[in-house]
N, C-alpha and C positions, 0 to 999 in steps of 0.2 A: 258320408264319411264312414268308413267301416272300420270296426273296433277289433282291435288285438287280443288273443288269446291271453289273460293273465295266470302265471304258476305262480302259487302261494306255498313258500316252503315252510315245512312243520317246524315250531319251534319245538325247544327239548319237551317242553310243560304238554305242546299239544299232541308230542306223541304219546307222555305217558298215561293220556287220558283212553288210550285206544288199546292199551295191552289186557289182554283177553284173564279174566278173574282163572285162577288155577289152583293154588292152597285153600284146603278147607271147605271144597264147593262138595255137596253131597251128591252122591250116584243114582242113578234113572232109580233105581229100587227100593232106595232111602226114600228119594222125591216122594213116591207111590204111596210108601206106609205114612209119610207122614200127612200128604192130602189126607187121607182116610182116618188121620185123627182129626185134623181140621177139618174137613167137610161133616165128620159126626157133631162136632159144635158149632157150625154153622146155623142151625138153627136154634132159635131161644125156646123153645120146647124142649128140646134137649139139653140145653145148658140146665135149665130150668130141673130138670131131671134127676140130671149128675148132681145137683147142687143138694136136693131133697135129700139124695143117697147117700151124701157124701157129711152132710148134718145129721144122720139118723144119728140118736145115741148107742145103738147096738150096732152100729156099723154095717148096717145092713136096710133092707126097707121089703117089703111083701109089692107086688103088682099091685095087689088088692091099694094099696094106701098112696098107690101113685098118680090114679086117677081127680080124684079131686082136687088137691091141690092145684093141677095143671090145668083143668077144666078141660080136657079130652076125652076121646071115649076109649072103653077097653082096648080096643082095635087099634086105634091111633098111636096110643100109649107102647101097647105091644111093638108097634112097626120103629117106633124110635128107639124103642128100648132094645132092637135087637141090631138096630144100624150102631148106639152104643155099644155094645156087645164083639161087635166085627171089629167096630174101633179098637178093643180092647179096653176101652175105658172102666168097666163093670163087667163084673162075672155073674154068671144064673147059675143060682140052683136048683134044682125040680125038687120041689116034698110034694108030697100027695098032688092036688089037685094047682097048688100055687109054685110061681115064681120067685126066690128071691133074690134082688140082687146086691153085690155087694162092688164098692167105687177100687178101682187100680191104680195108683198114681202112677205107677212107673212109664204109659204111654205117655201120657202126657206133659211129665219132667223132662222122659226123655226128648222126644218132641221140641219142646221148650231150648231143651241145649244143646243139639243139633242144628237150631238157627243162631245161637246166641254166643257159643265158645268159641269162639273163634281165634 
């Protein structure tokens, strides 16, 4: 017994499940900057990080004072702290011999309402 083709016509509901998202969707360049705030806090070492800086009462924190907290080593510290840095999450400043850095909100707000105002 050989079965017939069936055509299943789209109701109104099932087309407008298929129209292609257009208002408010962000541009390949947007996408880019804002991976790179979310991939800097993709790791909890780095959350961790922002978080330290971001509570310091002087609104700021030395390299020196970020290592134990975290339990990392200089190195480690340094390599996150500078992927923060790219993020724009925290700014460096060079004194003499030390790093310090200080927290940016504005990636990150921004960031935040870029997905969310829509």
């Amino acid at each position: 017994m050989a079965t017939l083709p069936v055509t299943i016509e789209p109701t109104s509901a099932d087309a407008s499940c298929c129209n292609p998202a257009s208002g408010g969707v962000i541009d390949d360049g947007t996408a880019q900057d804002l991976a790179k705030v979310f991939k800097a806090l993709g790791d909890p070492a780095r959350v961790k990080l922002l978080s330290l800086i971001a509570a310091s009462p002087e609104g700021e924190l030395c390299a020196c004072d970020l290592t134990e907290p975290v339990g990392l080593s200089q190195p480690t510290v340094s390599h996150h702290m500078k992927l923060l840095v790219e993020a724009g999450l925290v700014s460096r400043e060079q004194r003499g011999r030390w790093a310090y850095y200080s927290p940016t909100t504005g990636p990150l707000v921004d960031a935040a309402k870029s997905l969310t105002a829509r």
